[in-house]
Structure formats: C-alpha cells, structure tokens
N, C-alpha and C positions, 0 to 999 in steps of 0.2 A: 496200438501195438508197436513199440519200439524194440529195436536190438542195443540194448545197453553195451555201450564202448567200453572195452576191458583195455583196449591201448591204444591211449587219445593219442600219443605222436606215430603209433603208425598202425591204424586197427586194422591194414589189409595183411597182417604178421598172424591176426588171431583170423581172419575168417579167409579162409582157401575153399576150395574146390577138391575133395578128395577123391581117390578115384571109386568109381564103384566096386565093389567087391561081390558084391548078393547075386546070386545062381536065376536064371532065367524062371524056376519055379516060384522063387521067393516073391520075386519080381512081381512077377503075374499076381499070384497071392495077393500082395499089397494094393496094386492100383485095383485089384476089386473089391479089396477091402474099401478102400478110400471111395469109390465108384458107389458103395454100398450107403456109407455115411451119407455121403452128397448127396444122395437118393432119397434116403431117411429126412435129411433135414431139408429139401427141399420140397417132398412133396407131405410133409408134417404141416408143413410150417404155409402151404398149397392151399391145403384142406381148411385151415381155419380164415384162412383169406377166404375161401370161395365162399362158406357155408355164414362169414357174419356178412360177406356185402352181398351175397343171394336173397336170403331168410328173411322179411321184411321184418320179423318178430323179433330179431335179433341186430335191430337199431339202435342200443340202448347205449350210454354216454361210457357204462365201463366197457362194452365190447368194441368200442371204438379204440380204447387202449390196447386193448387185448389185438385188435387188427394190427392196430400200427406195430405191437411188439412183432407180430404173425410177419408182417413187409420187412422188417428191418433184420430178422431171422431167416426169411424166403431170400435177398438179399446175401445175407453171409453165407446159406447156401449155396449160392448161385456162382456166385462173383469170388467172395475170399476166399472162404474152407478149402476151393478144388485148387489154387494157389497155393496153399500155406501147404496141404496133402505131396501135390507135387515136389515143392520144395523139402519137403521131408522126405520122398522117395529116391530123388534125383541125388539129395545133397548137394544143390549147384542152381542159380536160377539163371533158367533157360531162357529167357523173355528180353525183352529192351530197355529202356532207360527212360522211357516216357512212361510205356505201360507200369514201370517199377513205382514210377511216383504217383500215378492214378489210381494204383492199386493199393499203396500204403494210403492214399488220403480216404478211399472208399472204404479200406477196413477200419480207419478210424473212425469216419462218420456213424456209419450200419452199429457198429459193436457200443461205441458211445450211446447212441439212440436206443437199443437194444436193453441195457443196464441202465437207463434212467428210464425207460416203459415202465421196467420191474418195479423202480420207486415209484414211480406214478398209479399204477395198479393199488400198490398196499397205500396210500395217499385215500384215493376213492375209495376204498373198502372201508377207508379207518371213516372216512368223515362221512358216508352213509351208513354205516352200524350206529356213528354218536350221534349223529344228529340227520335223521332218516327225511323229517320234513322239510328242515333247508335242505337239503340234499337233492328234494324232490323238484321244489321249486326255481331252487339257483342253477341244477347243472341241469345241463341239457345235448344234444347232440352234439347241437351248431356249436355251444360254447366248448365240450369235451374235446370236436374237432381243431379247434384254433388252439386250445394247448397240447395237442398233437404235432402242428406245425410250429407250434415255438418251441418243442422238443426237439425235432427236427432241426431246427433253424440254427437252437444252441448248439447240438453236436457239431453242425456244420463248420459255424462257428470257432467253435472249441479246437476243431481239428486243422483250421486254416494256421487259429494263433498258436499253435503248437510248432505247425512248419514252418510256419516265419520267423518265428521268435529266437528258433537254431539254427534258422539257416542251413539245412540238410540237404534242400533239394542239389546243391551242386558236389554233394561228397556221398550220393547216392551211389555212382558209378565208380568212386575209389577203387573199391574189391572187384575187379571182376568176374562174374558170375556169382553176384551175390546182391539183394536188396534187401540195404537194414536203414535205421532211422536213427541217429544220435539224438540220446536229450539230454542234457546237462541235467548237473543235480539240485538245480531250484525245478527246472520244469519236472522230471522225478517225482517232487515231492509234492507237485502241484497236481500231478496225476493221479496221487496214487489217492491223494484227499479229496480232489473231485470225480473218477472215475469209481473208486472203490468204497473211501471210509465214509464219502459223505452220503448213496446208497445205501450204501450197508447199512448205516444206521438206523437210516429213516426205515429200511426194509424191517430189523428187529425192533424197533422199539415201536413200531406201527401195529407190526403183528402180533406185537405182544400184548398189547392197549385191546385191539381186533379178539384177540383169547379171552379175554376178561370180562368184557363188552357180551361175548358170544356166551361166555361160562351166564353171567348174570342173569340172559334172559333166558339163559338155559334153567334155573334155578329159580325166577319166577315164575316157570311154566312148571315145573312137577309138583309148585308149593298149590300155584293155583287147581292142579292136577287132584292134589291132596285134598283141599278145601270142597273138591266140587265130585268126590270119590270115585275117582275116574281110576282104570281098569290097573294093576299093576304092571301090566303088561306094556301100558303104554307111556307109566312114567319112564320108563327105560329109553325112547327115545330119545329123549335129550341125552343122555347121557351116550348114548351111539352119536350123536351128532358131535359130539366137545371132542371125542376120538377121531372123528374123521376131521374136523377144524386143525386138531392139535399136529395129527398124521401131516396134514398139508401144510401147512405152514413149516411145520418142522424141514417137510423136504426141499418147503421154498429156499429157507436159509444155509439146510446142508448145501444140496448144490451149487448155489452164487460162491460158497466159500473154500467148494473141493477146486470149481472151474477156475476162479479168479486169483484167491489165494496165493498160490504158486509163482504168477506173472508179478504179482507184485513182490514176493517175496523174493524175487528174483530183479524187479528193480531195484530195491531199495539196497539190497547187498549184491550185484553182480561186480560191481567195481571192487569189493573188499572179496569176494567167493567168484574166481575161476570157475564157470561152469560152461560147458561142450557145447557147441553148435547144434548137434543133434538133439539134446538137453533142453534149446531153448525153444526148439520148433516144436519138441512135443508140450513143452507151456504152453505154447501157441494154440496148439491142435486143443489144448487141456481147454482153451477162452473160450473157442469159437465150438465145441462141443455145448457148451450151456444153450446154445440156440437151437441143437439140435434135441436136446430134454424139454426146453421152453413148451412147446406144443403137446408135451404129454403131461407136463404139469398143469399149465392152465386150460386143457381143451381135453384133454382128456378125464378129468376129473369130474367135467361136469357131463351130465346124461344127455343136453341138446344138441354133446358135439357127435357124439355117437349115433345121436338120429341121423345127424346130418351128415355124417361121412358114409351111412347107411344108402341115404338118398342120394348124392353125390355120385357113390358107385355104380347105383344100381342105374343111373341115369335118367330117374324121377325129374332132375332140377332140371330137364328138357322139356318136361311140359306143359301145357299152358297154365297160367296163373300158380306153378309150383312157388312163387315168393311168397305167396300167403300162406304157406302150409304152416301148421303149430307145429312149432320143433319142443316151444318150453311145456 
C-alpha cells in the first residue's frame, strides 16, 4: 500500500492535515461504522481459523491455504483496517514515526500474503481437478504447509525490498501528521505486475481451465446418467453444480478486481491524475475490504463451514474429543 507522490520536490504542499469539519453525530456514525467492519473481518476471518485448526477432518493440504488466507485477513483485521479507518475519519495520522513504519511494512506483508493465498488456492484447485491422483500422492499437509511459509517468507521479502529500494523510511515523517510510502516509477510498475497482473492472471486463467475441467466431468456424468437410464431428475444435478462453480468463481474474480483495481489504477496514473487524499484512503479502505469478503467467499460457500461456526457458537468445540466430530 503506497501513497503515490504527486510533488516529488515538496509532497508536504499536497498532503496537510485539514481541519475537521463533521458534526459530533456524523462522527459517532463513522467510528461505528468502521468499529462494525473491523468486527466483521475480524471475527470472519476468527471463525475459519478456529474451525480448520479445531476440526481434525479439516486437515487437508487446500484448507491449509484457506487458513493461511483466514491469518493473513484476521491480521489486516486486526492491525491495518482499524488504521487505514482511523486515518480516513481523523484526516490526519495521529500516531508516531516508528509505529508509521511498522504499520506500512505489516500492511504490506499481511495484504501481499493475503493476494497470493488467492493465487495459490486457484493453483490447488487447478492441479487436483487435472490431475486428482498426483495430487493425491504428491501434496500433503506437511508439504501444503512449507508453501505456506515460503508465501509468507516472499511477502516478507517483497515488502523489505520495496523499502529499501526507495529509501522511505526517513521521508516518512516529511508531512506531519501524515504516513505515506513513496515508490518511484520502476518499483510502481514492479508492483502493480507482481501484486496484481501476475495473480490476476493466474486467478482467471486457472479458473477458467477449473470451469472446463468441472463442465467436462459434469457432462460425462449425465452421458453416463443417460446410458445407464438414470432418473431425469437427477441428470439435472450437474447441471445445478456448473451454476454454482460458474457463480463462484465468477464472484472470485469480480471482487479481486472491484478491491484492487482501483489502487492500481491509481498507481499507475496518480503522477499524471491529481486525485484527493480522502480519494486515496477510501482505495485504501477499497484493498483491505477484500479480506473482509474473503471468508464469505471461501468458507462460506462451503456447508462444513456452517457446521462449524454452528459448533463454535454453540460451544460444542468445548467438549471432549469435539476435534473428531464429521463437519464434511
């Protein structure tokens, strides 16, 4: 998450501290609004943490992805969103000059790690739909886990060589009451192809292979259906299932494109398009809301997360031996 420099000789001209304006109701309004989000994506994003490292049935190498997305979202919960919220309500960052720079390298780590889960998820899906038996034999928990941590490792990574590279950390405190991140326009361009285009693609062109794949066996099963005069009623389920595939995927790709879109669209021309401080924090708010949808796309969609937020609430996963319960 950087704040693109509209005027490299002197960007404390563009980014001030205005004064507040908004009526003590509005006020209030906001911060529970923002108080509501934070809430929503933290304890979303809770639930599928608890319910895949509880459930022992739910050990399996994709929901080890799906966890790591679940942390790395519980995270931007936690830690950024009620920052990036604040600084949207205040118009002004209120905070110090240490916590500024902890806080820009942890939203870059979490948000980084966050968008390449996504690519890694449609990765797994793609290569056990095509190939089900290597799939079976080659991945496994332990092995799912260790490309977990070298997801990790690279965001990490990634977001060291970014601050180094511009040398930011000492023109952090320029503006003050303000924490933004300059990135020249090779690292820009370096962003927008590693964070965005290079996910992206692999996200559509994965899930697109994943439709085809899913159509195919969907369409040897109503042929086989036909051959073996099986009920009319029941060749229909495939055909329910290629809608629910097509539904989800589709919303996988809307959403990465409504959240992120923007930020980059806004990297790539902020130096050519003047656009408003308040402008860029709701981009901002626009990123870090993908992590608060995350856990209703992937955990919600499937019926063992609903057992298990079932169980969770009710306070089931208190009792003895509740890890072996069948959620699938």
């Amino acid at each position: 998450m950087n704040f693109t420099d509209f005027n490299q000789t002197d960007p404390c001209l563009y980014f001030h501290c205005p004064e507040r304006s908004l009526s003590t109701a509005v006020y209030v309004i906001l911060y529970i609004f923002a108080a509501a989000v934070v809430l929503l994506t933290v304890c979303g994003n809770l639930l599928v943490i608890i319910s895949v490292c509880h459930f022992k049935q739910l050990h399996t190498p994709t929901n080890m992805l799906i966890l790591s997305l679940a942390v790395s979202d519980f995270l931007i919960g936690l830690v950024v969103f009620p920052i990036i919220l604040i600084g949207l309500i205040e118009s002004c960052w209120i905070f110090n000059r240490v916590f500024c720079i902890c806080f820009l390298l942890t939203a870059y780590i979490v948000t980084g790690t966050s968008i390449f889960d996504i690519a890694l998820i449609a990765v797994d899906r793609y290569v056990a739909l095509s190939n089900p038996f290597l799939y079976t034999r080659a991945v496994s928990v332990s092995i799912m886990c260790f490309v977990v941590l070298c997801n990790w490792c690279l965001s990490f990574s990634y977001s060291l060589a970014v601050h180094y590279f511009n040398r930011n950390f000492d023109r952090v405190v320029m503006c003050p009451g303000k924490c933004f991140l300059f990135i020249d326009e090779v690292w820009s361009l370096v962003d927008l192809l590693f964070i965005f285009v290079s996910p992206l693609s692999i996200i559509i062109i994965l899930y697109i292979q994943v439709f085809v794949i899913a159509k195919k066996h969907a369409t040897a099963i109503r042929e086989l259906n036909i051959q073996n005069r099986t009920q009319i009623s029941k060749n229909n389920i495939p055909k329910k299932s290629e809608r629910k595939a097509a539904k989800v995927l589709g919303i996988v790709v809307f959403v990465f494109l409504v959240c992120l879109l923007p930020y980059f669209i806004h990297s790539l021309l902020g130096r050519v398009i003047e656009v408003g401080v308040g402008l860029i924090q709701i981009i901002l708010v626009l990123v870090h809301l993908n992590s608060t949808v995350n856990p209703i796309i992937y955990a919600l969609f499937y019926p063992w997360f609903r057992r298990c937020v079932k169980l969770v609430l009710t306070l089931q996963i208190l009792k003895t031996h509740s890890s072996l319960i069948k959620v699938l």
